[in-house]
Residue, then its C-alpha position, 0 to 999 in steps of 0.5 A: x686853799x680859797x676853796x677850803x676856806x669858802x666852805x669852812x665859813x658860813x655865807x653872809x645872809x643877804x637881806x631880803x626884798x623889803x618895804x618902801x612905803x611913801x607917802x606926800x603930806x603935811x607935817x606940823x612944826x615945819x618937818x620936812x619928813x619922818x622916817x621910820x625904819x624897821x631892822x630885823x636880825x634872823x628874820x625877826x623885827x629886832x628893833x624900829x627906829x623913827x627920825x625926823x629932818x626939819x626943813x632949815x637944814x641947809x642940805x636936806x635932800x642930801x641927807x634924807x637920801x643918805x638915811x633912806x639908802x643906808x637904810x635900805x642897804x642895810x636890809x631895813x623897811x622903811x616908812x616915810x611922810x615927806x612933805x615933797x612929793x616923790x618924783x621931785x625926790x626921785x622916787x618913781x612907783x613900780 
């Protein structure tokens, strides 16, 4: 009985449409971006988390991408300061 059991569980939330804010600049001590990220739980801001890559790492994009699209994914916002501009990145504005 699937259809029983559909309606005894409740349905999974899903995340709302969030913030992407980028921004093309300069950052000191040779970062190439920092990323903040703001998770909410029930609506709510429950925690902001910021991290940064610096420009050595040898796959820099790959993991720029992969935080920003989990992140997003998961239903955080996300602030950013890159110092690539965001059509070489792959972000286009609506």
């Amino acid at each position: 009985m699937g259809w029983l059991d559909d309606l005894r569980r409740p349905k999974a939330e899903q995340p709302s449409s969030r913030e992407f804010f980028y921004s093309h600049d300069r950052l000191a001590k040779q970062y190439f971006a920092v990323i903040r990220l703001t998770w909410y739980l029930d609506g709510k801001v429950c925690a902001v988390t910021e991290s940064s890559i610096a420009t050595y790492d040898k796959d820099v994009v790959a993991e720029f991408t992969s935080i920003l699209d989990n992140a997003l994914k998961l239903g955080a916002d996300a602030a950013v300061v890159c110092i690539e501009s965001s059509d070489v990145l792959g972000f286009h504005e609506r």
